[in-house]
C-alpha positions in Angstrom: 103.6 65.7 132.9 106.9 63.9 131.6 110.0 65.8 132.4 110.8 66.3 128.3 107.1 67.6 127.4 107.3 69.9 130.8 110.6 70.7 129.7 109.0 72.3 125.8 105.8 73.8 127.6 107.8 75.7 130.0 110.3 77.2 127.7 107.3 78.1 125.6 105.9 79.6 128.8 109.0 81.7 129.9 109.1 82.7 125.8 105.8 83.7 126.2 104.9 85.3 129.7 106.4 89.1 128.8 103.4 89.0 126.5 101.2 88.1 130.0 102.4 90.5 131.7 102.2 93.3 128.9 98.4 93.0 128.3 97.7 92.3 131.8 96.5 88.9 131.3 97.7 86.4 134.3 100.7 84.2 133.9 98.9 81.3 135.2 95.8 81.8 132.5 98.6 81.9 130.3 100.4 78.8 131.1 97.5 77.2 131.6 96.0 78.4 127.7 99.6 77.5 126.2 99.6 73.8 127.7 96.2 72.9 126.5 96.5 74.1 122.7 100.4 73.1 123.1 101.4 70.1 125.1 100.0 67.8 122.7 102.1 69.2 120.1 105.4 69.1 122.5 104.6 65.8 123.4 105.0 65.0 119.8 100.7 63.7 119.2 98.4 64.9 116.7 96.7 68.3 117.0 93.8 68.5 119.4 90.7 68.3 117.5 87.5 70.1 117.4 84.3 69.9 116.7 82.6 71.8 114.0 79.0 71.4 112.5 79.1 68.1 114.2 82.2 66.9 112.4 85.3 66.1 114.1 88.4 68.2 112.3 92.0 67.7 112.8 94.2 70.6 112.0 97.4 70.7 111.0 99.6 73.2 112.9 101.8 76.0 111.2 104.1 77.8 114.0 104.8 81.0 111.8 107.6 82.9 112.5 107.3 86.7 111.0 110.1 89.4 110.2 108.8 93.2 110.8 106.5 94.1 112.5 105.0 97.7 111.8 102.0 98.2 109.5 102.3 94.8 107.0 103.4 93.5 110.5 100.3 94.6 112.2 98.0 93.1 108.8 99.7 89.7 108.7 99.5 89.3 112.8 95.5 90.4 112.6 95.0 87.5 109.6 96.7 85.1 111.5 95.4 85.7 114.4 91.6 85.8 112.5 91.4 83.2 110.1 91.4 80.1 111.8 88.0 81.5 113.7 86.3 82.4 110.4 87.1 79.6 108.1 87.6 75.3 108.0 91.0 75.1 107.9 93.0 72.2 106.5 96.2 72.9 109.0 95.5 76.9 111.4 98.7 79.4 112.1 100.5 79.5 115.5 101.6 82.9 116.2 105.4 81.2 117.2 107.5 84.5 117.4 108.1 88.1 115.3 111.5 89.0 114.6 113.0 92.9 114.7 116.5 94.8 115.2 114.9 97.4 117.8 114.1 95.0 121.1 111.9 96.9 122.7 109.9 98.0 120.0 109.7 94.2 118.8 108.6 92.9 122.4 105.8 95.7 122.5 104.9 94.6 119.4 105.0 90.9 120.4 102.6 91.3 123.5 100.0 93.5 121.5 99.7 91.6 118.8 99.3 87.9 120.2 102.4 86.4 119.2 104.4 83.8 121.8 107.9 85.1 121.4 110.4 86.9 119.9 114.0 87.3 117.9 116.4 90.7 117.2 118.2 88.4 114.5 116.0 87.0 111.3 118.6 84.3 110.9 118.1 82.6 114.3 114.2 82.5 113.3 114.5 80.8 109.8 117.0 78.4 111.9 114.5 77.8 114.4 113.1 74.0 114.4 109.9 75.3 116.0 109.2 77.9 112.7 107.3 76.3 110.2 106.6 78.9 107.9 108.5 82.5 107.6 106.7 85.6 106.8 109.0 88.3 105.2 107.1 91.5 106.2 110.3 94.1 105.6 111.8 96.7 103.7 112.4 95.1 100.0 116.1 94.8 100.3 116.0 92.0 103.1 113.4 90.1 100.9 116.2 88.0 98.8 118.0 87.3 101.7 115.5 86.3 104.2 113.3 84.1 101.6 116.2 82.1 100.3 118.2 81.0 103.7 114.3 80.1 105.4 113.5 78.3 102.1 117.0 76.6 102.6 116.0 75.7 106.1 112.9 74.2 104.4 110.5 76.9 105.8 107.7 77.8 103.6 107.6 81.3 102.7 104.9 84.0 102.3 106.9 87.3 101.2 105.0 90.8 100.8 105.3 93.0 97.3 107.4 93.7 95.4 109.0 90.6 95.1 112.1 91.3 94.8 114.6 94.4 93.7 115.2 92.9 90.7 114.4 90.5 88.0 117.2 88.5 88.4 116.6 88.7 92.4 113.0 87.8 91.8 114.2 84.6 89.4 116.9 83.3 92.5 114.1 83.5 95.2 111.8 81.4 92.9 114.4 78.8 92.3 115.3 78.5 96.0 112.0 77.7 96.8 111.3 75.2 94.0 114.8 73.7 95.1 113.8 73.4 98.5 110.1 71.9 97.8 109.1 74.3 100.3 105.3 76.3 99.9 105.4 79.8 99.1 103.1 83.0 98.3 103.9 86.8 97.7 101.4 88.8 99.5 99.3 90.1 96.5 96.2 90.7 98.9 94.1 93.0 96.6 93.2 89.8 94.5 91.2 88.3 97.5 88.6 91.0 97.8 85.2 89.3 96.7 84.4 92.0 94.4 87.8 91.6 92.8 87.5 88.0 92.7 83.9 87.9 91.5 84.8 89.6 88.6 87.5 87.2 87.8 85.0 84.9 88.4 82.7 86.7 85.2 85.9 87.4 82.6 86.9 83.4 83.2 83.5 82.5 82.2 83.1 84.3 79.0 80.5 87.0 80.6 82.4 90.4 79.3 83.1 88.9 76.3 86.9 89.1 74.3 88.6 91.7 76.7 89.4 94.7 75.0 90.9 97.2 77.4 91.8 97.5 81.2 92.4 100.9 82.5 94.0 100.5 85.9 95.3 103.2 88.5 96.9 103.3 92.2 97.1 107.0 93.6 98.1 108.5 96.9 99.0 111.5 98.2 101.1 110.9 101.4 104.4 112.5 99.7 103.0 115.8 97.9 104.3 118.0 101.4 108.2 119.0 100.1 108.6 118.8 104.0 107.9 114.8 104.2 111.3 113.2 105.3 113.2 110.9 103.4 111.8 107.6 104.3 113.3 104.1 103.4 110.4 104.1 100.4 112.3 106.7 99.0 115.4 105.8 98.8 116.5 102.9 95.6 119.2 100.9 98.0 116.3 100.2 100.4 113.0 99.9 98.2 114.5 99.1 94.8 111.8 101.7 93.1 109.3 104.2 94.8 105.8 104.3 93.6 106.4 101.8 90.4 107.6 98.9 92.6 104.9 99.8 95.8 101.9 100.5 93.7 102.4 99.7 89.8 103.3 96.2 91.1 99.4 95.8 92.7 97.7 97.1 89.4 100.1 94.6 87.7 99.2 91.8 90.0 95.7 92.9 89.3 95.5 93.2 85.8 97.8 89.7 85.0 95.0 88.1 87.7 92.2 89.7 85.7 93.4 90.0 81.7 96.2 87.7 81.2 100.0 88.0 80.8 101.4 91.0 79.3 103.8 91.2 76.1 104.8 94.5 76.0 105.0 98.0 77.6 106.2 101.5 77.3 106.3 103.8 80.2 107.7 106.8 81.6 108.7 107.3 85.8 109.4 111.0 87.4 110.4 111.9 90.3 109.0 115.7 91.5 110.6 116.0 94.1 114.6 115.5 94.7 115.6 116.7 97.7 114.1 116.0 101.1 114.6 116.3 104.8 116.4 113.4 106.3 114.3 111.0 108.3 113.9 111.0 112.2 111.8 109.0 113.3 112.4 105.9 111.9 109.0 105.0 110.5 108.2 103.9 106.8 105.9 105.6 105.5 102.7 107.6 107.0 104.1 108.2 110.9 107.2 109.8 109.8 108.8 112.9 110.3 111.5 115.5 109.7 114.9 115.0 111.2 116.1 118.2 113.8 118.3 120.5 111.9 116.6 120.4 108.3 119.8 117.9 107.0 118.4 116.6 103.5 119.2 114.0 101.3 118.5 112.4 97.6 115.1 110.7 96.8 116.7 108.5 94.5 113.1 106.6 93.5 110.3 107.6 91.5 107.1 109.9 92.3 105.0 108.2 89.4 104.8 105.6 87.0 102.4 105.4 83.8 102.7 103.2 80.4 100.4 101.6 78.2 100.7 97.9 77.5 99.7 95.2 75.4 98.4 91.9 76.4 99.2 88.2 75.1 95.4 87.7 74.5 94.8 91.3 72.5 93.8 93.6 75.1 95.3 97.0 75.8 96.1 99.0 79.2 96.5 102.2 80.6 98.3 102.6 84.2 98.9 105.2 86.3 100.2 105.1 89.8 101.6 108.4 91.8 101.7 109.5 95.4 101.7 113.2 94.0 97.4 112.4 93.3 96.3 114.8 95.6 92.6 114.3 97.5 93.4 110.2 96.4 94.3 108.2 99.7 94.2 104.7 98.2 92.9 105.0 95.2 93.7 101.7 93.9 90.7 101.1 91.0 90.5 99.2 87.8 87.9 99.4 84.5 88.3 96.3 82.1 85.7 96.9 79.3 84.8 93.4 76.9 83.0 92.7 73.7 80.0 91.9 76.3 80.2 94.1 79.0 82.4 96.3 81.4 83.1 96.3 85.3 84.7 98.8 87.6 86.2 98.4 91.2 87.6 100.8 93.6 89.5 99.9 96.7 88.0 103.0 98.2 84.7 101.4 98.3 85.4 97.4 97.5 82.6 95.9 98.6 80.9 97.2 95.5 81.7 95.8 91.8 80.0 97.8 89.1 78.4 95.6 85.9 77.8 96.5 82.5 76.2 94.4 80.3 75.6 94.7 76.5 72.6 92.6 76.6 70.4 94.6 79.2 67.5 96.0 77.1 67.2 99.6 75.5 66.6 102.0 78.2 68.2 99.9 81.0 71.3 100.0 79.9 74.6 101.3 82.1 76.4 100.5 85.3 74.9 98.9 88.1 76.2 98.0 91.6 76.8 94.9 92.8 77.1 94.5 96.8 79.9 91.3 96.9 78.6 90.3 100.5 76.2 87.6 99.3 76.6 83.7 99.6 77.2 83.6 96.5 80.5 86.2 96.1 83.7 84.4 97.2 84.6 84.6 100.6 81.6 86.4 101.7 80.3 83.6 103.2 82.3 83.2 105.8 81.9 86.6 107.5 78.1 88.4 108.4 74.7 88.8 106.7 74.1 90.2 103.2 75.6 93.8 103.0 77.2 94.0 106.3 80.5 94.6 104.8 84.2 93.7 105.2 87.0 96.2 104.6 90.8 95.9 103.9 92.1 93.9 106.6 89.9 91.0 105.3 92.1 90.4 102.5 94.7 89.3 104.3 92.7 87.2 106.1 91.6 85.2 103.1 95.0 84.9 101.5 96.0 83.3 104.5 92.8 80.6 104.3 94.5 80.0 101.3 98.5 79.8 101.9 97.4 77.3 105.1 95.1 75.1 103.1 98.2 75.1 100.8 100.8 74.5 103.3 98.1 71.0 104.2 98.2 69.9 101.0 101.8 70.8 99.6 101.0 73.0 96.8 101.3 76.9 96.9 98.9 78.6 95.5 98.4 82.0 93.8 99.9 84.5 93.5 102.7 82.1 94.1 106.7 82.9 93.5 106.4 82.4 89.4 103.6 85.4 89.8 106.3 87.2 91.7 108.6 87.0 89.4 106.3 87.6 86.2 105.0 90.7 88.1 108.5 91.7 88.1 109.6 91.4 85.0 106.8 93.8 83.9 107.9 96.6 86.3 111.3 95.9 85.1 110.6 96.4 81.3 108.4 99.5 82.3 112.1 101.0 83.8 114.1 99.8 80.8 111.3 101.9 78.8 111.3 105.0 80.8 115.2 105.0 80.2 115.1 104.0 76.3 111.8 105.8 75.4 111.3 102.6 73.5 108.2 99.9 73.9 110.0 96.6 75.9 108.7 92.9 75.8 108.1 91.7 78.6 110.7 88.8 79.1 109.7 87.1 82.7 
């Protein structure tokens, strides 16, 4: 092996091995793993190829490097890690290295999840020349900051939800990726269930008709115990909004993916309750817990969001999102009702899409059930037999198919940065209406 690509593979190696020795796996299988998939690569030739229904395929390699790593951390690891074994790629994800503040709790992290290394600093990964793309899997208030310096390394960028904290925020990021040329996707991952795309699939062909209505909800419960700490959700300098900006933002996603672009809203947002024990363990969201000596402090974000809205095309909405929606763990569902016919979808059980259709003869008439794990239901295809279904995690999975086919052929597809920042500018005119009492244009 020359002494320059022996040189790469080793430090890749030495980057690598704590992950070895974490799972249990041997060193030597290791090395021996990371300089056939790798060497090629060091040594500066094209990717090794493979063969696939007789074809020979060159892929494109994407060395990702992700920031966070708890439970969108543990999503975006399992897609990347999947993807690449379930669908034709035009260019397949190298797990490079995940990036947190807490070393050890990183390096565990590293070695469980597959990746080949890690950082305590975000900025030394976007600088890396061996990161491709950055994944911004954190709290909302490191989004801006993280997108805009990797987009200015000319890293392409997938970011989770909300976009932003802000409008204005949300308007920079997009323009510091356009700048830079780079690729880029918010993590919108509820668009790429088949059901959910099937049904975009009917609406864009006329089958429901004009679109009259969409009635759209997203309701938990994880916050209703008074004794839940005060988590980084619930706190404004950290999250930017509570429940509006974590769940309206997926039913506006949704219903923009769906309907069409909205024009105007009125809304209200509440917050139940105000005072909470200080967090002390750290965690996000689910896992945490109460902080010894009952301290409190402010929740300073709303509890729930609703407003009604009208459409650019005609249609109207209802929305509703809470965390207060007791017996509802992730009860994210949607009803859009046409001149034609009606469907329904509920996150709870996505697989299913329920139809309605005016034309079905007297007698016959009224919801049926669709099973979206055919052939012919987007995405399906590329997992098991008819009706053996898929859950969440499969999302992510095909948003990724998506972002690295984009990243091959320099386009980034949807939802891109300009959804981002539309999807913002409707939660931000739903909080301008809460405080005015008034009904806002949407101005993205």
């Amino acid at each position: 092996m020359p002494g320059a690509v022996a040189s790469r593979v080793s430090s890749r190696f030495r980057r690598a091995r704590f992950a070895a020795g974490a799972r249990g796996t041997s060193p030597l299988l290791l090395q021996r793993h990371l300089c056939g998939r790798n060497a090629a690569a060091a040594a500066g030739n094209p990717p090794a190829k493979s063969l696939q229904r007789g074809v020979v395929r060159v892929a494109k390699q994407v060395r990702v490097g992700m920031v966070g790593y708890k439970f969108m951390g543990k999503a975006h690891s399992h897609a990347y890690y999947d993807v690449a074994r379930f669908f034709d790629l035009r260019a397949e994800p190298v797990m490079a290295a995940i990036c947190g503040r807490d070393e050890s709790g990183v390096r565990v992290a590293a070695a469980k999840m597959g990746w080949q290394g890690y950082e305590t600093d975000w900025r030394q990964l976007v600088a890396r020349p061996d990161i491709d793309l950055v994944d911004v899997s954190t709290p909302n208030n490191l989004h801006a900051e993280i997108a805009i310096a990797a987009a200015e390394h000319g890293k392409h960028v997938l970011c989770e939800k909300p976009l932003a904290m802000t409008l204005e925020q949300a308007r920079r990021m997009q323009a510091a990726v356009e700048r830079a040329g780079v690729v880029h996707m918010i993590c919108h991952n509820y668009r790429f269930a088949p059901a959910v795309q099937y049904a975009r699939q009917m609406i864009a062909a006329g089958e429901l008709g004009e679109i009259y209505h969409i009635r759209a909800q997203y309701l938990q419960d994880w916050i209703m115990d008074p004794e839940f700490p005060l988590v980084w959700r619930l706190q404004k300098d950290v999250a930017g909004s509570g429940t509006h900006g974590d769940l309206s933002a997926h039913i506006i996603d949704l219903a923009r993916f769906l309907v069409g672009e909205f024009d105007s809203v009125t809304g209200a947002l509440h917050t139940f309750i105000k005072e909470r024990p200080l967090d002390g363990s750290g965690e996000g969201a689910w896992g945490a817990r109460g902080a010894a000596g009952r301290q409190t402090g402010t929740v300073t974000v709303d509890d729930a969001a609703m407003f009604l809205a009208r459409f650019r095309g005609g249609a109207l909405g209802v929305f509703e999102a809470s965390r207060f929606a007791g017996g509802n763990r992730n009860g994210n569902r949607f009803e859009i009702n046409g001149s034609k016919g009606s469907v329904r979808w509920d996150l709870e059980n996505m697989n299913n899409l329920q139809l309605y259709l005016h034309a079905d003869r007297a007698g016959q008439q009224g919801f049926r059930t669709i099973n979206c794990t055919e052939g012919a239901h987007p995405y399906a295809d590329h997992w098991w037999p008819a009706a053996h279904i898929i859950g969440y995690e499969h999302t992510f999975v095909h948003l990724v198919s998506e972002l690295m086919n984009g990243i091959a052929d320099g386009r980034s597809p949807q939802p891109n940065f300009v959804d981002g920042v539309r999807n913002q500018a409707v939660l931000e005119a739903v909080s301008t209406s809460s405080e005015t009492g008034v009904w806002v244009n949407v101005q993205a």
